[in-house]
C-alpha positions in Angstrom: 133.0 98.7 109.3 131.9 96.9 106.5 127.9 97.3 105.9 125.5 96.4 102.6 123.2 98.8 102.1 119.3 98.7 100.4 116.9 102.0 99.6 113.5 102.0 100.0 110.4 103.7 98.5 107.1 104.4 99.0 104.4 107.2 98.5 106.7 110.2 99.2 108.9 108.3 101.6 112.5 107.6 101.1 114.5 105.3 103.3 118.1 104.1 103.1 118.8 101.3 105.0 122.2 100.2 106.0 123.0 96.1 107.6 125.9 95.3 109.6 127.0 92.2 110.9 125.7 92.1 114.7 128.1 92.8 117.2 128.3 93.2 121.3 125.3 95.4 122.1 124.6 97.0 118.1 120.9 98.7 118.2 118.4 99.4 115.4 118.3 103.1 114.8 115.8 105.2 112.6 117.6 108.5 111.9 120.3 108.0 114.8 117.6 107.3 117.3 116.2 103.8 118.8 113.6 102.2 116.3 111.3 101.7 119.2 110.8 105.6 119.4 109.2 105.7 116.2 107.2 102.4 116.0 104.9 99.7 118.1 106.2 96.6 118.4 103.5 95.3 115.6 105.1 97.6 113.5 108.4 96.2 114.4 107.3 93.0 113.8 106.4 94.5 110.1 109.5 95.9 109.1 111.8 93.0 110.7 110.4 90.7 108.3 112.8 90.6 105.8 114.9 89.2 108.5 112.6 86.7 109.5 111.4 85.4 106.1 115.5 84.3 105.9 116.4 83.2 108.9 119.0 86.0 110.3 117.4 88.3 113.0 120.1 87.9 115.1 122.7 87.8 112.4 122.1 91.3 111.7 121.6 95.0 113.2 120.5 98.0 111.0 120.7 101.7 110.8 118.4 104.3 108.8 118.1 107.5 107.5 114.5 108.0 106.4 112.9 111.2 104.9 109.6 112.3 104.0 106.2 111.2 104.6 104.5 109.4 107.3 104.5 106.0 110.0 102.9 104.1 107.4 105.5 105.2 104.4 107.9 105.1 106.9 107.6 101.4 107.8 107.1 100.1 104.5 110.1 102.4 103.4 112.5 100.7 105.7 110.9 97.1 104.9 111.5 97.6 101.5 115.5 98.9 101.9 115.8 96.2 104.4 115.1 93.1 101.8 116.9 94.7 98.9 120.1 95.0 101.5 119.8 91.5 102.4 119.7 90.4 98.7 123.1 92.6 98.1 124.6 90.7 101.6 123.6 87.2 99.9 121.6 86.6 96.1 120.4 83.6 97.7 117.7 85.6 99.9 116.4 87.0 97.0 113.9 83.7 96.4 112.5 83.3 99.3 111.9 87.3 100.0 110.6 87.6 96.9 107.8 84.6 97.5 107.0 86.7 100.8 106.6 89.9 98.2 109.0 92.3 100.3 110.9 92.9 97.4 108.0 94.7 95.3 107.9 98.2 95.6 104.6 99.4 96.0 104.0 102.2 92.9 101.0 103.8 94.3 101.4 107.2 94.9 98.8 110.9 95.3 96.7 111.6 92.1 97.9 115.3 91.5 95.2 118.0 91.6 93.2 118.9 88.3 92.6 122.6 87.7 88.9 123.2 87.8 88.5 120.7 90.4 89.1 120.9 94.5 90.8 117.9 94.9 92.5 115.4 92.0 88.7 113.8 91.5 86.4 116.2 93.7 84.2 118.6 91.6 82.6 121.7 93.1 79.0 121.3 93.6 76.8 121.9 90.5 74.0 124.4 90.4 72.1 124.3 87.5 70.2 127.7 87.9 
């Protein structure tokens, strides 16, 4: 079965997203299970709209596999693969998503921990005496 395929990014989440051309009774899945398990259907609303911004969310079913981090990487992961495997399906989509800003990955990420400090900023209180 013929399929394009888009990764997505963010904080410590990776997602690689995989589009097929919708058949009989195809489902989302997130890691081989339904997409409904994992997400509310605001949240689906979020990561379907890739979809909508071009005018195919019935064109198209999806599968992912999606590591690391949490619901909110996770989500924005998955929107992320999902545009940029639309833009390999058809170039043309690439204008419009990229007007809607799914196609911008977004770079921020932890501030690592400082030695002397408890957290990356937090100091340990000061006692002067």
């Amino acid at each position: 079965m013929k399929y394009w395929e888009g990764i997505g990014r963010r904080k410590e989440t990776v997602a690689r997203v995989r589009i097929y051309k919708k058949g009989a009774d195809d489902k989302n899945l997130v890691n081989g299970q339904a997409i409904s398990k994992f997400f509310s259907k605001q949240e689906m609303s979020d990561i379907l709209s890739p979809l909508k911004v071009v005018d195919q969310l019935d064109n198209f079913y999806f599968t992912v596999v999606v590591k690391g981090g949490g619901k909110t990487g996770w989500r924005e992961a998955i929107r992320l693969g999902l545009a940029r495997a639309l833009v390999e399906f058809d170039n043309e989509f690439k204008s419009p998503l990229r007007k809607a800003s799914l196609l911008t990955r977004d770079p921020r990420v932890v501030e690592r921990k400082k030695v002397g400090l408890k957290k990356a900023r937090k100091a340990p209180r000061f006692s002067k005496r």
